[in-house]
VOBA-1610 file (N, C-alpha, C; in pm, whole numbers, padded with zeros to 5 digits, always signed):
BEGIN
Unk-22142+04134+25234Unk-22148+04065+25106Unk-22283+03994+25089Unk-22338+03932+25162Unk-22480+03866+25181Unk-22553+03941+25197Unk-22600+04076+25243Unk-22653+04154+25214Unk-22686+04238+25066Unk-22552+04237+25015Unk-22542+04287+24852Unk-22604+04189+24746Unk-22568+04062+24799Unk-22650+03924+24741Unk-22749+03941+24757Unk-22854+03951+24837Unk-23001+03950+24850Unk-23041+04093+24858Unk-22981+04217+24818Unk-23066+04317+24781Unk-23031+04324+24608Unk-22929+04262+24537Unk-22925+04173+24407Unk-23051+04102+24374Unk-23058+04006+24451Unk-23179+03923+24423Unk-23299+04009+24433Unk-23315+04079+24494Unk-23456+04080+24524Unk-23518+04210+24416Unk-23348+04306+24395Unk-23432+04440+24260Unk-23428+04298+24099Unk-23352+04237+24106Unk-23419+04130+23996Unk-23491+04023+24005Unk-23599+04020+24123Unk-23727+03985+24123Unk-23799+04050+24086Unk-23763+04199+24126Unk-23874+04307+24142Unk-23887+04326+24034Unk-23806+04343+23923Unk-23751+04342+23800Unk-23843+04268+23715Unk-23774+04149+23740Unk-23882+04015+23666Unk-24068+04047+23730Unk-24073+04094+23783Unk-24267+04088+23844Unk-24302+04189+23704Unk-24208+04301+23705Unk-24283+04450+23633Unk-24230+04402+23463Unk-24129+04256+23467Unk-24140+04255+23320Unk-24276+04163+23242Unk-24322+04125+23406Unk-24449+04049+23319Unk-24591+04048+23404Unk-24570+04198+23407Unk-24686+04299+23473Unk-24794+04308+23329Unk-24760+04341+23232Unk-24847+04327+23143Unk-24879+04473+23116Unk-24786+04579+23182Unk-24799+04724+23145Unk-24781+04750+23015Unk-24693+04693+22924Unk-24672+04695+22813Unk-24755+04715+22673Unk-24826+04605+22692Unk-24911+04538+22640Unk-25065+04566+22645Unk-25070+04676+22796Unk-25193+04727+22813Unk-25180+04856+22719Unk-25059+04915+22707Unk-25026+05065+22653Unk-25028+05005+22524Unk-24994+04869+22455Unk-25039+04872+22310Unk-25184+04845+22301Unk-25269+04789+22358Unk-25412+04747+22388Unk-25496+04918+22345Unk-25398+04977+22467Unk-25483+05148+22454Unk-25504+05158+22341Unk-25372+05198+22252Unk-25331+05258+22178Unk-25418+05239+22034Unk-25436+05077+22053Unk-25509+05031+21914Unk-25657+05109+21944Unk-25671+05068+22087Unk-25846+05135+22090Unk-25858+05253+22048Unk-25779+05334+22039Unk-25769+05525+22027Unk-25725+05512+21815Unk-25647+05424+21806Unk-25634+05440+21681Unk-25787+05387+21584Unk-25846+05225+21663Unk-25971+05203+21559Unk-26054+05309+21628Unk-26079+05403+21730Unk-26160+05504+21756Unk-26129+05588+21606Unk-26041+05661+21634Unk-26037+05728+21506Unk-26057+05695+21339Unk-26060+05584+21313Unk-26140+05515+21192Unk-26301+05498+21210Unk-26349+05487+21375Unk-26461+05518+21346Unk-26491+05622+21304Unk-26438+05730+21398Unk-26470+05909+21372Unk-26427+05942+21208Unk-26331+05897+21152Unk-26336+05910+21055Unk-26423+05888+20932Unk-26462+05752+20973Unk-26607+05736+20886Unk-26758+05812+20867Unk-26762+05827+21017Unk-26862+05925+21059Unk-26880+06058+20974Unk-26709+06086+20986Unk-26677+06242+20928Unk-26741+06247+20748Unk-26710+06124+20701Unk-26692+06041+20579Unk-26863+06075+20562Unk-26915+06026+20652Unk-27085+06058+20571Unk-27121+06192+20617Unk-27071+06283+20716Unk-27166+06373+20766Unk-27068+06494+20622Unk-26977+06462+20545Unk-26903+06508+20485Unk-27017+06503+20308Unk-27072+06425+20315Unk-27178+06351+20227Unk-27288+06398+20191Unk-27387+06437+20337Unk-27512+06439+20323Unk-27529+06606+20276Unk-27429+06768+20283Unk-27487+06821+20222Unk-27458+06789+20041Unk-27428+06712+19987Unk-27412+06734+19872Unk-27542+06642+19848Unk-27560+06566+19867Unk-27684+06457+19890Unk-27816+06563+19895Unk-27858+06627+20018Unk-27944+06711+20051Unk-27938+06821+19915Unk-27838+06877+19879Unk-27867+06953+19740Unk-27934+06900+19648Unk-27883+06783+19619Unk-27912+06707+19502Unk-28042+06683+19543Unk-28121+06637+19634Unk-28272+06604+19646Unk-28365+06743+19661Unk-28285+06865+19714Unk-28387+06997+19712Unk-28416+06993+19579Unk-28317+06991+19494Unk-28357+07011+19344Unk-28466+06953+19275Unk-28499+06825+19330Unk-28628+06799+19296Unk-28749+06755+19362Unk-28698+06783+19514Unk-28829+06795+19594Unk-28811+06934+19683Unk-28825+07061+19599Unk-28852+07147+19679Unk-28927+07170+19813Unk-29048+07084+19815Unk-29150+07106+19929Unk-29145+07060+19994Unk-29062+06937+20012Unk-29014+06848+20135Unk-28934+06872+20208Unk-28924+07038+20212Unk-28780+07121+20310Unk-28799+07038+20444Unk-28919+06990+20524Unk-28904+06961+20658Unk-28831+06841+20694Unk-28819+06759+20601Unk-28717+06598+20607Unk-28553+06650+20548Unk-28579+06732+20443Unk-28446+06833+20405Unk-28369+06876+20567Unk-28424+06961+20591Unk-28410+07038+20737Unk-28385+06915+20826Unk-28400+06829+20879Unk-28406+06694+20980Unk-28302+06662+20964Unk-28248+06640+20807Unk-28125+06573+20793Unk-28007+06673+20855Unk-28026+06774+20761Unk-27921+06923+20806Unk-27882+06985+20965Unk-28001+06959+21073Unk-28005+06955+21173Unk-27929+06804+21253Unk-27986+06695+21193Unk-27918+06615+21250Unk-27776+06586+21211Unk-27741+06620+21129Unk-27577+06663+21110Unk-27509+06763+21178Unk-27561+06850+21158Unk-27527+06926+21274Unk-27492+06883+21449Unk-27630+06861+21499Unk-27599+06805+21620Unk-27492+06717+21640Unk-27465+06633+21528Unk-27353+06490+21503Unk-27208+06566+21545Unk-27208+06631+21464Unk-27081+06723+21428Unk-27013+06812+21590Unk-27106+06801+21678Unk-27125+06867+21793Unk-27075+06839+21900Unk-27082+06708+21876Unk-27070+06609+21953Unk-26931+06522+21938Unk-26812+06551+21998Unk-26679+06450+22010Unk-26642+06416+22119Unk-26572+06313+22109Unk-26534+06196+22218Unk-26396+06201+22223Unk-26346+06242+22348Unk-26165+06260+22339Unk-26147+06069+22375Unk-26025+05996+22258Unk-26033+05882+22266Unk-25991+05844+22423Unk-25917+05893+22489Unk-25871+05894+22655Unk-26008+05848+22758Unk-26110+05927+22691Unk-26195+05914+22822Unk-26318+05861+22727Unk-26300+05679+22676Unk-26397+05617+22603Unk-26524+05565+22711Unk-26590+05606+22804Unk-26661+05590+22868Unk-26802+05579+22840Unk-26872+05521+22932Unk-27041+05455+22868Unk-27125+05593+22836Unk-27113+05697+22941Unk-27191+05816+22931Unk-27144+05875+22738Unk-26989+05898+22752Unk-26986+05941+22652Unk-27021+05898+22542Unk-27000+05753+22484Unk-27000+05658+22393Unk-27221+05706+22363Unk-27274+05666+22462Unk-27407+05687+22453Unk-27410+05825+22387Unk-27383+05929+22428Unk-27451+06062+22373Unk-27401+06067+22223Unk-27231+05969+22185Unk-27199+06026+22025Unk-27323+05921+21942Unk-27348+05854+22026Unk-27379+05715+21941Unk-27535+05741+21945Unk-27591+05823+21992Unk-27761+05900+22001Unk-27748+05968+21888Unk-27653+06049+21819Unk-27666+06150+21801Unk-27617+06109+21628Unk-27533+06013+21604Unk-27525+05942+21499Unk-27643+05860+21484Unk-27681+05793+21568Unk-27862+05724+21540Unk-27958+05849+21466Unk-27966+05963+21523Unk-28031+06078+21490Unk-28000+06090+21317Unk-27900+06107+21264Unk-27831+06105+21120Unk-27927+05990+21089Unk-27867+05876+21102Unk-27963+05747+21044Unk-28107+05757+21060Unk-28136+05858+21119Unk-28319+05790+21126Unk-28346+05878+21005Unk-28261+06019+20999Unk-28309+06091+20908Unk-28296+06113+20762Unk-28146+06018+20731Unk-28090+05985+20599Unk-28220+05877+20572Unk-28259+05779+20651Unk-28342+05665+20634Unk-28495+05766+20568Unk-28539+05834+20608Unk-28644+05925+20578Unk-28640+05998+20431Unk-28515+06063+20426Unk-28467+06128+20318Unk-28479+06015+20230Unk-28425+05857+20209Unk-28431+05802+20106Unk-28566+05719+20043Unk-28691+05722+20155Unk-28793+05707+20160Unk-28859+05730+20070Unk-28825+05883+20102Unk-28863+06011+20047Unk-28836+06051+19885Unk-28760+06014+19884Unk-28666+05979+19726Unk-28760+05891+19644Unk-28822+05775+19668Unk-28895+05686+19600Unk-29015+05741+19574Unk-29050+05922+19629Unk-29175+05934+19518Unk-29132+06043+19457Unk-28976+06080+19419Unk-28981+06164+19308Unk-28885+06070+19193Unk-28992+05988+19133Unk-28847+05879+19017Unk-28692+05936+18919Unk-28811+06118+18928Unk-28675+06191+18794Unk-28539+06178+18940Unk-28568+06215+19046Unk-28465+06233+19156Unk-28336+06085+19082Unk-28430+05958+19136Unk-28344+05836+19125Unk-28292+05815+18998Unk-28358+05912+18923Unk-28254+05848+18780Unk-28151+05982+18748Unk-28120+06005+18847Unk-28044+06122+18760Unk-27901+06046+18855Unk-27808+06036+18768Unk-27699+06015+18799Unk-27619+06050+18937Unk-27624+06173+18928Unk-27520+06254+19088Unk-27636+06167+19171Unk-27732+06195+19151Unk-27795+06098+19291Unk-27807+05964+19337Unk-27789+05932+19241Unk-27753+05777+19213Unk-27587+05760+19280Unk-27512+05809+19230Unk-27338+05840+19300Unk-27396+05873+19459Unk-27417+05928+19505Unk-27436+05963+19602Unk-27485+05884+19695Unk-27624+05839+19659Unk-27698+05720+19735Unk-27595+05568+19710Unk-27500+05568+19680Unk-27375+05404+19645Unk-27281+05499+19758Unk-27247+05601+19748Unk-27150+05625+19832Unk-27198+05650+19976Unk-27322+05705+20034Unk-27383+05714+20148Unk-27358+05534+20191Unk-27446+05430+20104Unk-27442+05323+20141Unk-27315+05264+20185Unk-27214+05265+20072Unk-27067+05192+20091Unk-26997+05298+20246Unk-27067+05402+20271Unk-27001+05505+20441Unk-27127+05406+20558Unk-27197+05432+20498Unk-27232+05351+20600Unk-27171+05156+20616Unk-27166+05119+20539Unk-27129+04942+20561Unk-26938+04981+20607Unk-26900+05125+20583Unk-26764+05088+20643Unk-26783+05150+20773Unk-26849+05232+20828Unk-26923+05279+20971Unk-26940+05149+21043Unk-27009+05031+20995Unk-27057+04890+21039Unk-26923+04844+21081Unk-26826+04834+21002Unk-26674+04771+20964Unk-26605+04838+21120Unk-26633+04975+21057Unk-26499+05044+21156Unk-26594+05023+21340Unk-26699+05005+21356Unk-26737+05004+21445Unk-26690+04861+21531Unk-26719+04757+21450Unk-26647+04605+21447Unk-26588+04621+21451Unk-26450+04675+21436Unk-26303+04656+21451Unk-26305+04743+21610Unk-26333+04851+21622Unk-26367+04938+21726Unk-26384+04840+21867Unk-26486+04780+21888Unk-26582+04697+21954Unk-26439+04570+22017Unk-26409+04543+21901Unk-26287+04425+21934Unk-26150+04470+22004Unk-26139+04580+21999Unk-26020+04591+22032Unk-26056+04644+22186Unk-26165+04684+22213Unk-26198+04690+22338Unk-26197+04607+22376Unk-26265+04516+22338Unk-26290+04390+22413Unk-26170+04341+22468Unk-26035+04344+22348Unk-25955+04244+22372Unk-25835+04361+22534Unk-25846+04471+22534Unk-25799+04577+22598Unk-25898+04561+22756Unk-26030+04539+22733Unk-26093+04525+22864Unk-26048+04395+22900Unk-26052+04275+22846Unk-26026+04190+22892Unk-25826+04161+22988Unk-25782+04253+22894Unk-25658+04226+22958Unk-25643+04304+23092Unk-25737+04431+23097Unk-25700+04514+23200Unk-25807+04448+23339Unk-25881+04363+23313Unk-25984+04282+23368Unk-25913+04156+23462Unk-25792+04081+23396Unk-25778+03963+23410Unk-25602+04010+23534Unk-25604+03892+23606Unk-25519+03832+23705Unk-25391+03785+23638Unk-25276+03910+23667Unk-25239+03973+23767Unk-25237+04110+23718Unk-25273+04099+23565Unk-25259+04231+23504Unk-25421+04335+23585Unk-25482+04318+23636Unk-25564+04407+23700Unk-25487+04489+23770Unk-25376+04439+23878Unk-25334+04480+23956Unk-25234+04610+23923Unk-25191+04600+23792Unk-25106+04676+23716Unk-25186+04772+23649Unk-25336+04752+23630Unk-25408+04818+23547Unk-25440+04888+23677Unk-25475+04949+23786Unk-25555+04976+23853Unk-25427+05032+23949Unk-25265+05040+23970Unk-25156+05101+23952Unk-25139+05207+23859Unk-25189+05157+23746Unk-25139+05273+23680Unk-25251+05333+23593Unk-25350+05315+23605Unk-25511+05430+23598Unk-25546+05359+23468Unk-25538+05224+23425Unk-25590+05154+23305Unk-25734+05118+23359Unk-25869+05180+23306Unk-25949+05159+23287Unk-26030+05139+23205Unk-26143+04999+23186Unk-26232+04972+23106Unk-26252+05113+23026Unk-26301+05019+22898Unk-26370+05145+22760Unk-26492+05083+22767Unk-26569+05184+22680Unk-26692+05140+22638Unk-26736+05111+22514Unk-26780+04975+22503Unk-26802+04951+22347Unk-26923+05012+22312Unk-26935+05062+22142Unk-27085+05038+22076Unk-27162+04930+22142Unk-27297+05023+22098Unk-27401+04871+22139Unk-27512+04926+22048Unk-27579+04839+22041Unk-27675+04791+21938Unk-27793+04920+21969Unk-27842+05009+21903Unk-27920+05095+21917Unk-28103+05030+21936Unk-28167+05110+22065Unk-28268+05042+22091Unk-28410+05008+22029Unk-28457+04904+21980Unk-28548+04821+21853Unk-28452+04769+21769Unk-28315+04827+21767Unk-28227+04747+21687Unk-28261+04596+21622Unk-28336+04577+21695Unk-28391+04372+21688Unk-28466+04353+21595Unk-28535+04444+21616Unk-28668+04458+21474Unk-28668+04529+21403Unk-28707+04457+21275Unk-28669+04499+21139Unk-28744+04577+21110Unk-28695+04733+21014Unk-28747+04817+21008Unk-28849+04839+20920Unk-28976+04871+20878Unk-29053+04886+20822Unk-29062+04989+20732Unk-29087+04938+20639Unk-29053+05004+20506Unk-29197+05046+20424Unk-29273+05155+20467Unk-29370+05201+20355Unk-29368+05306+20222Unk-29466+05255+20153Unk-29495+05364+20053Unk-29596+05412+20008
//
């Protein structure tokens, strides 16, 4: 009978440890990171979905500037090339999507440069739509990346911290990798004409 008593006690200790192991809570932690992952990728999709209608609209009136044309089209491409299974959010990977979306931005940034010496371009309407909607994909790219960033954080931190490490590292919960600030990021970009 005292034996049945204390192997009682001890599977509802064991019990009580794994109800506040914090496994739970790490599997909702994941889950959000894989879901704001996919609002990033979605956004992404959102401009690289963009720039050929964009790129039409500017051949039309800068025929001869095919080589910044071409830059953009190429660097969409490469973008497009490039996916991140949300499971394995790691620094290597995170770096090569996040090069390769920098690549898009240097070259949309060029393309609109480029735009300010043909004026009929900026006043024609579709391009005008276009250049508000590139902008408003990019400031929700900013958004979804911020939301992205946080939920790591708050997911590293739990799989980081005492006693839940011990549960994280049981059951294969490992750190993600956040965005980070692309390099000169600091300094402001220079704008000629």
């Amino acid at each position: 009978m005292k034996k049945t008593i204390i192997g009682v006690l001890a599977v509802l200790v064991v019990l009580g440890l794994f109800s506040g192991c914090g496994y739970n809570s790490m599997v909702k932690l994941d889950e959000d990171v894989k879901t704001k992952w996919g609002q990033v990728e979605a956004q992404y999709q959102r401009r690289s979905d963009l720039i050929p209608n964009l790129v039409n609209t500017v051949k039309g009136a800068a025929k001869h500037e095919q080589s910044t044309l071409t830059a953009v089209i190429e660097a969409r491409s490469k973008a497009s090339q490039i996916t991140v299974d949300p499971s394995k959010l790691d620094a290597e990977s995170m770096e090569k999507y996040q090069a390769a979306q920098g690549q898009i931005s240097q070259a949309l940034g060029r393309l609109m440069v480029l735009t300010e010496n043909y004026p009929e371009l900026k006043a024609t309407q579709q391009f005008t739509d276009l250049s508000a909607e590139l902008a408003g994909t990019e400031n929700r790219i900013a958004v979804a990346r911020k939301d992205f960033n946080e939920s790591v954080q708050s997911y590293n931190t739990k799989v980081r911290s005492f006693p839940n490490n011990i549960t994280a590292g049981l059951f294969g919960f490992k750190q993600k990798a956040a965005f980070k600030a692309d390099a000169g990021a600091q300094n402001a970009p220079k704008v000629e004409f």
